[in-house]
C-alpha positions in Angstrom: 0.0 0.0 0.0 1.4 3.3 -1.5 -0.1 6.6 0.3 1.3 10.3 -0.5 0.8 13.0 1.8 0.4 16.6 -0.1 1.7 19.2 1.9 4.4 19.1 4.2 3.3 21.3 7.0 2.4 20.2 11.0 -1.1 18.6 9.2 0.7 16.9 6.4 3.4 15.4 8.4 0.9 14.2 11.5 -1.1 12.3 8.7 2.7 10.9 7.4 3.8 9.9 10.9 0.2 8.5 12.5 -0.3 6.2 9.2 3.6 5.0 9.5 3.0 4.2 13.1 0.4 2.0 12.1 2.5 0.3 10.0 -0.4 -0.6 7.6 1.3 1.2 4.2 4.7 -0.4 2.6 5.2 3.3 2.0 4.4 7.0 2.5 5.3 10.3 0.2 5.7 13.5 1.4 4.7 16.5 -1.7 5.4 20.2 -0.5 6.4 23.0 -2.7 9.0 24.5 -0.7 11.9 23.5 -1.4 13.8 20.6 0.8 10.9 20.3 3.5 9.1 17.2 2.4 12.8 15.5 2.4 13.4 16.8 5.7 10.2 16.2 7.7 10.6 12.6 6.0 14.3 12.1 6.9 13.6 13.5 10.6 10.3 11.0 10.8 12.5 7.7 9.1 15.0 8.2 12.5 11.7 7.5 14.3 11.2 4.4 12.6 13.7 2.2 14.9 12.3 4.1 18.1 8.7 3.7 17.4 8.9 0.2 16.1 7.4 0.7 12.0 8.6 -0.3 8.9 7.1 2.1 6.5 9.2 3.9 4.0 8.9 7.6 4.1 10.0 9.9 1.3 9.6 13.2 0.7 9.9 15.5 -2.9 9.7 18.8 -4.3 6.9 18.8 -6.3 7.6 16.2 -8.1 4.3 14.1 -8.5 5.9 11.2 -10.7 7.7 9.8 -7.6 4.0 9.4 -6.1 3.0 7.2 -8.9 1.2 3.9 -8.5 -0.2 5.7 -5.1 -3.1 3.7 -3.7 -4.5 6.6 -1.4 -3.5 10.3 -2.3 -4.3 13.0 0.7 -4.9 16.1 0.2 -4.0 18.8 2.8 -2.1 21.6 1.1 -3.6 25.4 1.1 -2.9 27.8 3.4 -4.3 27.3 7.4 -6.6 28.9 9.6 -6.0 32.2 11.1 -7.3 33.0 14.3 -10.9 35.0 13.8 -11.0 33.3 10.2 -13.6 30.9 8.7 -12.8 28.2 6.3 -15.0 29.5 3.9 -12.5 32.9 3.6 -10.1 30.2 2.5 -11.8 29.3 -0.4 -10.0 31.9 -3.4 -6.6 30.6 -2.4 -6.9 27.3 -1.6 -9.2 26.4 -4.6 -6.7 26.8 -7.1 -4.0 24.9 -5.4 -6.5 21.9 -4.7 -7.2 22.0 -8.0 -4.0 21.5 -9.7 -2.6 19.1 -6.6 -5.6 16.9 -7.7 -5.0 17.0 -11.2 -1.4 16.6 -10.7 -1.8 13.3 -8.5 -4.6 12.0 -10.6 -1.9 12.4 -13.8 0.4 9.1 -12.0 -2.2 7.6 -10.0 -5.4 7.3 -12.3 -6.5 4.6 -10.0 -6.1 6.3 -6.6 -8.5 6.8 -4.0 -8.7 10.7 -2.7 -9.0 12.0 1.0 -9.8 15.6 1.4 -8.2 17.8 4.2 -8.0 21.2 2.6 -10.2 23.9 4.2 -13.0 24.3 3.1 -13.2 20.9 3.4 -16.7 20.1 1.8 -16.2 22.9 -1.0 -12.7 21.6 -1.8 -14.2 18.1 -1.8 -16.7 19.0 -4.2 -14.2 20.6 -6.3 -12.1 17.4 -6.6 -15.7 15.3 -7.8 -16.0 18.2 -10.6 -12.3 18.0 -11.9 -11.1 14.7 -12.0 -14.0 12.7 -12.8 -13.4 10.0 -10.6 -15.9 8.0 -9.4 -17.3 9.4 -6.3 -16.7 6.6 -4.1 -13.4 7.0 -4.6 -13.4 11.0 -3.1 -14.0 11.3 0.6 -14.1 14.6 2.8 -12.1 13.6 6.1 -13.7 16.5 8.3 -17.1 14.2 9.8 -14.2 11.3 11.6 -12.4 14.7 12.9 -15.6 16.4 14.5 -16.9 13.4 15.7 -13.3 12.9 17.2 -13.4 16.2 19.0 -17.3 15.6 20.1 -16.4 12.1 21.8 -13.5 14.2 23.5 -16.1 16.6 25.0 -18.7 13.8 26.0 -15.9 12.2 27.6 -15.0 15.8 29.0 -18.6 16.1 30.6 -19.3 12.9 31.7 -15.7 12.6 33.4 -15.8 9.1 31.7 -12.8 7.6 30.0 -13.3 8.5 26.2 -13.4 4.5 25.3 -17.1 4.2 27.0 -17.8 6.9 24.8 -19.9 6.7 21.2 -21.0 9.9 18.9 -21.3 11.2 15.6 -21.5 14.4 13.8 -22.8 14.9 10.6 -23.5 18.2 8.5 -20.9 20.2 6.8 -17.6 20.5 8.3 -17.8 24.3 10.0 -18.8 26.4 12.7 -22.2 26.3 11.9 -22.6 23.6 9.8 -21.8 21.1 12.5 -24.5 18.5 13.7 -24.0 16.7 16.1 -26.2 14.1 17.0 -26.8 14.1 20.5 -29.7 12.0 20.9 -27.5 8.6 19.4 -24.6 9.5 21.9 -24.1 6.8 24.5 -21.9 5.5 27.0 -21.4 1.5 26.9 -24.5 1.7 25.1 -27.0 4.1 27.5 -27.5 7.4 26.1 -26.0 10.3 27.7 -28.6 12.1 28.8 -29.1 9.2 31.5 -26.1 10.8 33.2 -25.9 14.6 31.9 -28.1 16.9 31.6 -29.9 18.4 28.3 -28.3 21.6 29.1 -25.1 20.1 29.4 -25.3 18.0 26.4 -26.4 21.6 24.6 -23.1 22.8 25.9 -21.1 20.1 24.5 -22.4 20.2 21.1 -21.8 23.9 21.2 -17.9 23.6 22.3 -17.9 20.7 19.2 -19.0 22.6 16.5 -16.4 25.4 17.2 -13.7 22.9 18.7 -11.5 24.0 15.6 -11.6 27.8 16.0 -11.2 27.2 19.7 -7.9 25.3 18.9 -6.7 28.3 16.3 -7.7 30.8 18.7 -5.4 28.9 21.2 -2.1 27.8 18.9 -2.6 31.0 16.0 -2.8 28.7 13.6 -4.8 25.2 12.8 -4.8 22.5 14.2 -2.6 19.2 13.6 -2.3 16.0 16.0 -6.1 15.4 15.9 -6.5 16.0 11.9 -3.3 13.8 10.9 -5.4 11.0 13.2 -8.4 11.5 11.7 -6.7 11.1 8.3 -5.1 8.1 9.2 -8.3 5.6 10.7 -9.7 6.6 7.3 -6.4 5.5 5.4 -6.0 2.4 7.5 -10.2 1.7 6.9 -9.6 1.4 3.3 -5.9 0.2 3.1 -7.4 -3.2 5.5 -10.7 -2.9 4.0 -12.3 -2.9 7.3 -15.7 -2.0 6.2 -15.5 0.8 9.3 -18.3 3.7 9.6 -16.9 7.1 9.7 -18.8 10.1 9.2 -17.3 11.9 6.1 -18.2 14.2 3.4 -19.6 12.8 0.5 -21.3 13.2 -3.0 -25.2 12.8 -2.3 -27.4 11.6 -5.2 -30.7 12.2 -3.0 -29.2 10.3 0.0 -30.4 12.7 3.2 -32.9 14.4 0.3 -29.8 16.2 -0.6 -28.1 16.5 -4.3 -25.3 17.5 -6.2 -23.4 18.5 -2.7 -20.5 16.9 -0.5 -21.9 16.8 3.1 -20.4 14.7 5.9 -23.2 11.6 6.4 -21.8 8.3 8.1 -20.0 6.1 5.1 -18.8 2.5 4.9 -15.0 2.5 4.4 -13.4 -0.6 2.6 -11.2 -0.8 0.0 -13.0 0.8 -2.6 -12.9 3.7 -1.1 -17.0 5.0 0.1 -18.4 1.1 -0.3 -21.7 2.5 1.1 -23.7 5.8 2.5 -25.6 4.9 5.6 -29.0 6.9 6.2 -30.0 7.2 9.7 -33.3 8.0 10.6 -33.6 11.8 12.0 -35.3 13.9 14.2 -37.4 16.8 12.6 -34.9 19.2 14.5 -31.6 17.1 13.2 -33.9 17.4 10.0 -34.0 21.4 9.7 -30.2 21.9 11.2 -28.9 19.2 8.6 -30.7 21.4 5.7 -29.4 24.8 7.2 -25.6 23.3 6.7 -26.8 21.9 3.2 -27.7 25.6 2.4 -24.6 27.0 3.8 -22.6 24.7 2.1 -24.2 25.4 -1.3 -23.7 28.7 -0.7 -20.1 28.7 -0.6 -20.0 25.6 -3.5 -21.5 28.7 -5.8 -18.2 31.0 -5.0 -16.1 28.5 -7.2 -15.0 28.3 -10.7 -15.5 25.1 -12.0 
């Protein structure tokens, strides 16, 4: 198993150093456009490999897209990163064009390549990669639903003072500060919902501090995120490199799944080697309903700002 890694930076090396850990993938490549840094952050992460115990080759390049060739997963994470008091969607005129021509470029040597989506804003930029390569859309898949539903399990855990392994959750909706659903009324601990221990105002709270857990995190480091992303990248590598027909929220084309079209929204998928094997419709609440065709909107509305 072949995975490259496009852009170098804190995100694009987590995601390199979390899926060599693993050990699943024979070998990862590092793409950055500045010159020397993918070979460096891959040197300084291969004299990790006989400390940490993996065998995964890591390289890095300049740019040079036919060294990731024959790639089995490409992931897409280069554009420029959050500032603090800045949305995703004010990314969109920059990192649009660089998504654009890193998926054309990896889609040139790897025709056959499944695509994983990191690039802010996430669901736009995922929707930009259906339009321009053509690939089939099981094979494009918006990472941000695993990484929300990461950081809302970490805020159950937070309120129930539980450890974060009794805990279950998912958000679904489009991956921003008000696109975010999460879906309190499924959330459980070993099973019993969590309202048996916390109250509704408290489970109000914790939805809250999830769906603006990553501009709380850019607020507090001046810049985005990393650790939890490059995770989040990995379980859906690792779901499709061992085919383990996992379920991860992630965003994904809708053909009238959620009564939704033409639009990449995170909904709970089936990961297996073939990239999205299935899309799972859950029944919802009226409320979850109306809140999960507000994000729709809101992600529509910043689809219509690009130029495809």
């Amino acid at each position: 198993m072949k995975i490259t890694v496009v852009g170098a930076g804190a995100v694009g090396a987590s995601c390199a150093e979390y899926i060599a850990i693993k050990n699943f993938a024979s070998e990862v490549v590092l793409v950055d456009i500045k010159e020397g840094y993918a070979e460096g952050k891959a040197m300084d992460l291969m004299q990790t490999a006989s400390l940490n115990g993996f065998d995964t080759k890591i390289t890095g390049t300049t740019g040079d897209y036919a060294k990731t060739a024959g790639s089995d997963v490409v992931v897409i994470t280069s554009g420029i990163p959050r500032k603090p008091g800045m949305t995703r969607e004010e990314l969109i005129g920059i990192n649009a064009g660089i998504v654009k021509s890193v998926a054309s470029s990896l889609i040139e040597h790897s025709p056959n390549t499944i695509v994983i989506v990191v690039s802010n804003p996430m669901d736009t930029m995922t929707y930009l990669v259906h339009k321009t390569t053509g690939l089939p859309k099981n094979r494009i898949i918006g990472m941000g639903g695993a990484l929300d539903s990461a950081r809302f399990k970490y805020r159950l855990a937070e309120a129930l003072e539980a450890p974060i392994s009794d805990v279950d959750g998912m958000v679904i909706g489009g991956h921003s500060d008000t696109g975010m659903v999460p879906i309190t009324r499924l959330a459980t601990r070993n099973s019993v919902p969590v309202s048996k221990f916390i109250s509704e105002e408290r489970l109000s709270q914790v939805a809250e501090d999830t769906k603006v857990g990553g501009a709380t995190l850019t607020k507090l480091l001046g810049t985005s995120a990393w650790y939890a992303p490059g995770a989040a990248v990995s379980a859906l590598a690792q779901a499709i490199a061992c085919d383990q027909k996992k379920m991860f929220p992630c965003s994904a084309l809708l053909e009238g799944e959620y009564g939704l079209k033409d639009i990449c929204i995170g909904v709970p998928v089936i990961l297996g080697a073939n990239g999205i094997e299935k899309i799972v419709e859950i029944e919802l609440s009226e409320a979850e309903k109306a809140k999960m065709k507000e994000s729709a909107q809101g992600v529509s509305a910043t689809n219509s700002l690009l130029e495809v």
